[in-house]
N, C-alpha and C positions, 0 to 999 in steps of 0.2 A: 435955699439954705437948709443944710440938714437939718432935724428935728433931736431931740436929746434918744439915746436909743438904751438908756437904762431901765432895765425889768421893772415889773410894775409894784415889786415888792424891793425897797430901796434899799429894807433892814437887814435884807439875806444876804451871805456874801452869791455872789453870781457861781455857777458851774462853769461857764467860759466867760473872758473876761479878755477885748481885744482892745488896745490903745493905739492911737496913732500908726496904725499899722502900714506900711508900703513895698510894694513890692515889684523891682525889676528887675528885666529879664534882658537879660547880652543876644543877641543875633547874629546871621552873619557881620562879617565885615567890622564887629565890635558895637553895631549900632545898639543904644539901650532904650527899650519900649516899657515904660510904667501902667504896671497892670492893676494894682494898687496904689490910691495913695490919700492917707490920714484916713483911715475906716476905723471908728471906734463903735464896740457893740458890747453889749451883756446879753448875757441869755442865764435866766433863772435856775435855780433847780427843779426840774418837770414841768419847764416851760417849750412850748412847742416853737420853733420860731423860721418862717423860710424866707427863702431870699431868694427875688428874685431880679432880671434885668436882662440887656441883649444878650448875643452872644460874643465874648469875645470878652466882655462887660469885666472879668475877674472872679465871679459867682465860686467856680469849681476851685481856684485858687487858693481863695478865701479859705473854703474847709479844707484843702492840702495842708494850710499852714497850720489853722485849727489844730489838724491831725497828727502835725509831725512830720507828714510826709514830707514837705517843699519848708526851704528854710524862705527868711525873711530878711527883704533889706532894710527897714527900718521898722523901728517900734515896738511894741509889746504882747504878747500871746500868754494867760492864763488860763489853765484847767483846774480845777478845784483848788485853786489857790498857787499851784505850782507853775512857775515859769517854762512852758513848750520848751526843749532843747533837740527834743526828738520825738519819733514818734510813740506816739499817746497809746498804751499799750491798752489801756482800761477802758477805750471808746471800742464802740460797735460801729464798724463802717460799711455801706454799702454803697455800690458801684451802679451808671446804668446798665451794664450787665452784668451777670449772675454769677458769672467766674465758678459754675460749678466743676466738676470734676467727672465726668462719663464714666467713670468705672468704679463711682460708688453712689450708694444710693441717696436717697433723699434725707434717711436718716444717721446716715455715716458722714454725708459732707455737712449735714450740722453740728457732729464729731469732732470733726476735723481741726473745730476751733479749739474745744475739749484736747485734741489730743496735741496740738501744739503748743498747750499752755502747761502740760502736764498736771491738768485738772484728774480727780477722781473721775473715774469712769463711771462706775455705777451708780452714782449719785449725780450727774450730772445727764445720765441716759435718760433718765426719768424726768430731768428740767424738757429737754431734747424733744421726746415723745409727747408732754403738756406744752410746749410751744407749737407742734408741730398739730396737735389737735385747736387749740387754740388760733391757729391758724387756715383752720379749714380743712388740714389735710390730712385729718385721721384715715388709716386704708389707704393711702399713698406712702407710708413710710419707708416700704423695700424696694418703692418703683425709682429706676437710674432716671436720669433728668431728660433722655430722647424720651422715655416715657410721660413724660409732662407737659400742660402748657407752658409758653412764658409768664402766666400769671403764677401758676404753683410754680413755677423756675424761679420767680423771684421771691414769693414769700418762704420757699426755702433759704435763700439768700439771708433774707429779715432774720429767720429764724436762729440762723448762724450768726448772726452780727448781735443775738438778745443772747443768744444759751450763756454764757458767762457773765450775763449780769450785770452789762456797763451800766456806768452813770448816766454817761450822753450817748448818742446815734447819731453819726453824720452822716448824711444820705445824699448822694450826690444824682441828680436827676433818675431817682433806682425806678420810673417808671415811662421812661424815656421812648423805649422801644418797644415799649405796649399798644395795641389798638386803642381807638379810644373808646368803647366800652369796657375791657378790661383794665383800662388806667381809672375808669370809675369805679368798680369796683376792687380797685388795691386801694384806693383811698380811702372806701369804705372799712376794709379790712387791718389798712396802717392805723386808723382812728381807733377802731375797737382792741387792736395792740397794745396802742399808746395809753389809752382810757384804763387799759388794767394794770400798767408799768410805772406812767407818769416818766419816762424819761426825758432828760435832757435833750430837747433835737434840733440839730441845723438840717433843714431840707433844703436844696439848690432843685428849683425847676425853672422852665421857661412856663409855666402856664400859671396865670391871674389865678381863674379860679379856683385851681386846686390849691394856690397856697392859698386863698382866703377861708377855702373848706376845711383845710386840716392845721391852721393857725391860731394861737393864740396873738399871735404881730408878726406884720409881712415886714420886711425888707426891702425897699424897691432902688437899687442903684443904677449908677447912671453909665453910660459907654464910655470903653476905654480914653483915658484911666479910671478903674471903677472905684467909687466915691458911695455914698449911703446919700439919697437923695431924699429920701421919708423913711419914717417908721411907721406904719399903720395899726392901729390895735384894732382886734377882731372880738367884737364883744355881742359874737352871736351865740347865744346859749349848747350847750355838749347833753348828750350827745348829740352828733348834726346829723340831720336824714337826708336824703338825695332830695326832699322839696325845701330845703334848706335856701339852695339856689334860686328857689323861687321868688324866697323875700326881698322885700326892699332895700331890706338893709344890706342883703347879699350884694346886690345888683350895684348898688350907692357903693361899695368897696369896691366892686370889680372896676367901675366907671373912673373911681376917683384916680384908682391905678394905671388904667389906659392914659386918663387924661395927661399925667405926669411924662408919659413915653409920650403923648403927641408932640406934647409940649416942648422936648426934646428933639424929636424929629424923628424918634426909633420906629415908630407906627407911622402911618399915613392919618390926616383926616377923616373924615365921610365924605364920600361918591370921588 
């Protein structure tokens, strides 16, 4: 049975606000495959929140519709109180890949959001430059993106999706195609983000642990049609160090989560 999945401050109105939400999708031949159905969620204001589930499960969807991108076949979508018609102009979104631009640099495709908003420039070059230090990458400002690793590829990315100052960040698998030491340490570096901004965020990964490292409550739904199967709260103290994972309480989250996918059938057993 799902569990209730309202923020843990009940007085505030929510930043996203999802009811009854469903969503399907026509194929060939006419056939209709429900990718969504009855997902209701809040997410606070500067609450962290991911979600995660198999593939296929609806996870990316979910923030499409969030986003404005992908319309919806039933139900309800709120962003600060406004009913989703379109896409949500005021979110910061990020992609599993970096969608940069090669023929500008690191500090111009941070710009770029600047210059399609018809933001101030010069007032905004200077948010640009303390995001992008803040971000690790002071002295990499002029370098084009072949100049980069995928890690600074993508924290540029982040950085582009903060310069204007959203409320919320929907993040859709944005460290997908990382190694996995450098997906540890973008986690590292999305936490120390987040911890100075406090924004609004939907994270979509496939992996247990990072959403329990970088969450205030996971999300765990179930395979198509994706449904909200738990809400988990993560009430391991901020900021989290890398021996975080070590504790019990970590391990007791990661476990509880697998167990729910065995449960399922998404995971296998042991041996």
């Amino acid at each position: 049975m799902t569990e209730p999945s309202a923020p843990r401050d009940g007085a505030a109105p929510p930043a996203i606000s999802v009811r009854d939400l469903g969503k399907v999708y026509r194929v060939r031949r006419g056939e209709a495959v429900t990718a969504l159905d009855g997902v209701d969620l809040d997410v606070a204001d500067g609450e962290f929140v991911s979600v995660v589930g198999p593939s296929g499960c609806g996870k990316s969807t979910l923030m499409m519709i969030i986003a404005g991108l992908r319309g919806r076949t039933s139900g309800a979508v709120e962003v600060d109180g406004h009913d989703v018609t379109g896409p949500v102009t005021e979110a910061g979104i990020v992609f599993q890949r970096d969608v940069l631009l090669d023929w500008r640099t690191a500090l111009d495709n941070v710009m770029l959001q600047v210059q399609m908003r018809g933001l101030p420039k010069a007032e905004y070059r200077e948010r640009a430059l303390e995001l992008l230090r803040s971000a690790g990458l002071e002295g990499f400002e002029d370098r084009h993106p072949w100049e980069l690793s995928g890690g600074m590829r993508q924290r540029v990315a982040i950085c582009r999706a903060l310069v204007h100052d959203p409320r919320i960040l929907l993040m859709d698998e944005p460290f997908g195609a990382l190694d996995a030491l450098t997906r540890e340490d973008m986690a590292m570096q999305l936490q120390r983000l987040w911890l100075a901004r406090r924004k609004s965020v939907v994270f979509i990964t496939h992996s247990i642990s990072e959403a329990v490292f970088l969450s205030d409550r996971v999300v765990v739904m179930t395979p198509r049609p994706g449904r909200i199967e738990r809400v988990l709260e993560v009430p391991i103290e901020r900021p989290r160090r890398f021996e975080s994972m070590s504790t019990p309480e970590f391990g007791a989250l990661v476990n509880e989560i697998r167990d729910i996918f065995r449960a399922r059938g998404v995971i296998s057993g042991d041996g």
